[in-house]
N, C-alpha and C positions, 0 to 999 in steps of 0.2 A: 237505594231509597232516596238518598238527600238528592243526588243525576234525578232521577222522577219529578223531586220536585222544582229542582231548579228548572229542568225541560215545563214542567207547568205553569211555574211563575213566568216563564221567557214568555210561552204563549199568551198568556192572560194579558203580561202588559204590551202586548202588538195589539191588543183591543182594546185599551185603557181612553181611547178618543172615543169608543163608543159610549152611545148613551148606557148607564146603567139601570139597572131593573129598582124600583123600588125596595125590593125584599127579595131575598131567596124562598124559593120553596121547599114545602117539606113532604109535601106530597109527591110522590112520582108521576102518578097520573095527570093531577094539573100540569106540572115542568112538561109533562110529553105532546100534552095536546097543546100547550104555549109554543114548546118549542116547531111542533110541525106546522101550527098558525102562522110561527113567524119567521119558519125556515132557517131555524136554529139549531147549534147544538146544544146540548145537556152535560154541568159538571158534577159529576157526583162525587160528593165528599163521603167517606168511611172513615169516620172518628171515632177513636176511643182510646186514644192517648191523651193525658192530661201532664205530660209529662215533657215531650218530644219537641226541641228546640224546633224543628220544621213543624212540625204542626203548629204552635205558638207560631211563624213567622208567617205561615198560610193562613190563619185565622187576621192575624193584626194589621200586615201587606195587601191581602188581597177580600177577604168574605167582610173582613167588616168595614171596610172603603166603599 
């Protein structure tokens, strides 16, 4: 688990010079027709720890930046 997200965090910040999105989506269907408009891929977060030092460091690190 914690390997998963370190492997996610490594990826996310090789993108960190990209521009960011205003907001995340919460919808799936808009993120899909954004991402195939703009030749993107899609991250999709599965939360429901309120607990899990990694999830606190992937919400604080990287969704709310």
């Amino acid at each position: 688990m914690i390997r998963s997200v370190s492997i996610l965090l490594a990826f996310l910040s090789l993108h960190a010079s990209a521009p960011a999105a205003d907001t995340w989506h919460t919808n799936l269907e808009t993120a899909r027709k954004e991402a195939a408009r703009d030749r993107k891929d899609i991250l999709i977060e599965f939360a429901g720890s309120d607990w899990s030092p990694a999830c606190f460091a992937l919400r604080k690190q990287v969704l709310d930046t």
